[in-house]
C-alpha positions in Angstrom: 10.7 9.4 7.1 9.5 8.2 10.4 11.4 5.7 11.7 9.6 3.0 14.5 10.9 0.8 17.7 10.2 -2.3 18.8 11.4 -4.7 21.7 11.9 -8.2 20.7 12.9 -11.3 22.9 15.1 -14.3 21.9 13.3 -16.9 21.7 15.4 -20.6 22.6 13.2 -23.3 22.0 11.7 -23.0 18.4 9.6 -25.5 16.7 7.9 -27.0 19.5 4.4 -26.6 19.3 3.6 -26.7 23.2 6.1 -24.1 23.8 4.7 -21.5 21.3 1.2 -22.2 22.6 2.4 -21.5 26.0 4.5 -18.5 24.6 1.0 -17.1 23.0 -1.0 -17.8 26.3 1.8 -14.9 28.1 0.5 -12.4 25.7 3.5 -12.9 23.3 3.7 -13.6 19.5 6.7 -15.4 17.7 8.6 -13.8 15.3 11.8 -14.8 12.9 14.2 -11.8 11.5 15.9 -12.9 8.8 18.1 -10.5 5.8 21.0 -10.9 3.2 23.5 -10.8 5.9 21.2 -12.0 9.2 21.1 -15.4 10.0 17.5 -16.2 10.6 16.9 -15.5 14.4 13.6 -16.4 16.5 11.8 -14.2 18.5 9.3 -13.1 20.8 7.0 -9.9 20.8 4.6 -8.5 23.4 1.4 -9.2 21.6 0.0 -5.5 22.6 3.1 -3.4 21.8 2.7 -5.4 18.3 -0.8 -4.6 17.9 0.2 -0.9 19.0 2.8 -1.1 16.0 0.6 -2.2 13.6 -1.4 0.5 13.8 1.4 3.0 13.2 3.2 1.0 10.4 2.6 -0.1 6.7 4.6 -2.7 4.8 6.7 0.6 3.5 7.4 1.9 7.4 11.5 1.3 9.1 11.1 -0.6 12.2 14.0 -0.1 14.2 14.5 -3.2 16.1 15.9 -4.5 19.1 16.5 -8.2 20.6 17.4 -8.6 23.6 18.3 -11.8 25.7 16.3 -13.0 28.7 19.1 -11.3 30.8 18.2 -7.9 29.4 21.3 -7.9 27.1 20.9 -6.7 23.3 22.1 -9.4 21.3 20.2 -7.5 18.1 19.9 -4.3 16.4 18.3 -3.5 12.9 16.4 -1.5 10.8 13.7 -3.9 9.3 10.6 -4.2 7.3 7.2 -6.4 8.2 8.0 -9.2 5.6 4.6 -11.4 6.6 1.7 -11.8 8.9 -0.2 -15.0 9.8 -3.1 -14.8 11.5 -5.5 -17.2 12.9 -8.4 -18.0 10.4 -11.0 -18.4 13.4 -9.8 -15.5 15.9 -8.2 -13.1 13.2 -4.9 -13.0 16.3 -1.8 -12.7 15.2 -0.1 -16.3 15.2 3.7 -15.2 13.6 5.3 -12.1 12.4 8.1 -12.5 9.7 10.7 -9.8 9.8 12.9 -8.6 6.8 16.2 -7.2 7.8 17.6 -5.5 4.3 21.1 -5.3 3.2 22.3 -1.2 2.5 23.0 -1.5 -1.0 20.8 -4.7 -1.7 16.9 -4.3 -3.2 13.9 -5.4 -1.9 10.3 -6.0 -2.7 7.3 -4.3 -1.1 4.0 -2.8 -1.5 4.0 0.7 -1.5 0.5 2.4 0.1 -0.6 5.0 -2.5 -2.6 8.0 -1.2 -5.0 10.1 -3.8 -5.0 13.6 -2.6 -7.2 16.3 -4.3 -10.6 16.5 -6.2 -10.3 15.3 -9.9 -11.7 17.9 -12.0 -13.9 15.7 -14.1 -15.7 14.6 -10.3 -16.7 18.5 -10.4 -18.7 17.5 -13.8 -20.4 14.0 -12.6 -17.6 11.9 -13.3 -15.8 9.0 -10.8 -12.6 8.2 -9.4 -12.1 4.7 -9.8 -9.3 3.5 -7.9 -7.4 0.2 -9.5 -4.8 0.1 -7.1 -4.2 1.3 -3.9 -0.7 -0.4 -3.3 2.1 -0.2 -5.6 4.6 -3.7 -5.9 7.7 -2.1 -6.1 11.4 -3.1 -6.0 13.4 -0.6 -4.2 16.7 0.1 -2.5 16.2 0.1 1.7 17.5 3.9 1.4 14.2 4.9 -1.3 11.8 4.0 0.6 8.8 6.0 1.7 6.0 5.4 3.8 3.4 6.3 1.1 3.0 8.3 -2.4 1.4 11.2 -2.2 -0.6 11.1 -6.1 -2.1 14.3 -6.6 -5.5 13.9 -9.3 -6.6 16.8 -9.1 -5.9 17.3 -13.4 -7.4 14.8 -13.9 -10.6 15.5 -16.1 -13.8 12.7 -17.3 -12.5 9.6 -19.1 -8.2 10.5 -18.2 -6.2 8.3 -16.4 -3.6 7.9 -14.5 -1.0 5.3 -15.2 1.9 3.6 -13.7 4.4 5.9 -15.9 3.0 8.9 -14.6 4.0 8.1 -11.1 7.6 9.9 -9.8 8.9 7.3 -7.9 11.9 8.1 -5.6 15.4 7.5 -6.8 16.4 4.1 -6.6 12.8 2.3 -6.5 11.3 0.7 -10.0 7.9 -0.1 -10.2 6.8 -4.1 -10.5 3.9 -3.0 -12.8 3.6 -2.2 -16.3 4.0 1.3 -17.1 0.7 1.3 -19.1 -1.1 -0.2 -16.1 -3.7 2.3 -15.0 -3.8 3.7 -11.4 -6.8 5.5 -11.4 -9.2 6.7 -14.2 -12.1 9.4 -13.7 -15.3 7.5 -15.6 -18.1 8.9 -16.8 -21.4 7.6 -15.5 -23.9 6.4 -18.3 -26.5 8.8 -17.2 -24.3 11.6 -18.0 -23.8 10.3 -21.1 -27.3 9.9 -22.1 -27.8 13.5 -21.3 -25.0 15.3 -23.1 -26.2 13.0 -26.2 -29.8 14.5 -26.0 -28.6 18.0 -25.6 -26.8 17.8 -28.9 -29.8 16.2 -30.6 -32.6 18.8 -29.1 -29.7 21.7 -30.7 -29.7 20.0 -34.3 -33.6 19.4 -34.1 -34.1 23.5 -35.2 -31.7 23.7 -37.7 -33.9 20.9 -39.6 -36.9 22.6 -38.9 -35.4 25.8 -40.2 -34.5 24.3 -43.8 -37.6 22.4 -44.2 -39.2 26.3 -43.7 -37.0 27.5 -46.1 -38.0 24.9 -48.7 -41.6 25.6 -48.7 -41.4 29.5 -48.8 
């Protein structure tokens, strides 16, 4: 699994408004790490090697990070996880980043991405892939975790779905959801319906004409 970097600051003066406003006007965003065994520690982020990480990363994706003190000094090194994101309701900027700094041995919760790969079989007849969820809550240990499941549907034929106990989750990760909660289903589309319906009503239709000939002879 590939694992990411970023550079964080310490941040000294937390909780003042005017200094986080003049933080965000020097192109940085505050940020907290916090774990089991981390004491909750503030930081700051250049706001466009963030954005640059957010592109690369999902909720599921190590983040190897690194504080370092205003003298250049690390003070911090961890493997974390993105634990939160607020952003601001009129700009859509990112106001604070909440870190998650797991524990070896201790579970966590995320969302695992889920990628459909292949062509169901029953698209190849008309049918649809519906997709019910495209994340997966899972609890998981910090050594399970994957960027993404792979879900292969190409089996999958009109009206079969795929469900939650179908799924092969890695070793040491249990999913949040039901096991009979469907993933994805291939429906079939009512016009398809209609049609199959006539076709076996237009192949009874001379079988009655048949007898009814037979009756009069």
């Amino acid at each position: 699994m590939e694992k990411h970097t970023l550079e964080a600051l310490v941040r000294s003066v937390v909780g003042k408004k005017r200094a986080v406003r003049r933080l965000r006007r020097q192109g940085f965003v505050p940020g907290v790490v916090y774990g089991p065994d981390v004491e909750p520690l503030s930081i700051s982020i250049k706001r466009s090697n963030l954005i640059k990480l957010f592109h690369e990363v999902t909720e599921a994706s190590i983040i190897s990070l690194t504080v370092k003190d205003e003298n250049g000094k690390e003070v911090f090194s961890h493997d974390v996880f993105i634990k939160n994101v607020q952003y601001d309701k009129l700009t859509d900027e990112v106001k604070h980043v909440d870190f998650y700094a797991p524990e070896k041995g201790h579970k966590m919760k995320i969302n695992l991405p889920l990628e459909f790969v292949g062509k169901a079989k029953g698209e190849e007849k008309g049918g649809v892939l519906e997709i019910h969820h495209h994340e997966l809550p899972v609890e998981t240990l910090p050594n399970a975790v994957v960027e993404k499941l792979e879900i292969d549907v190409s089996n999958l034929d009109l009206g079969q779905a795929l469900y939650v106990k179908d799924l092969k989750l890695p070793e040491g990760m249990e999913a949040e959801l039901d096991e009979e909660e469907i993933i994805a289903i291939v429906s079939t589309p009512s016009g398809l319906e209609v049609e199959e319906e006539t076709g076996e009503e237009e192949s009874a239709e001379p079988e009655v004409i048949e007898k009814g000939k037979k009756e009069e002879e």
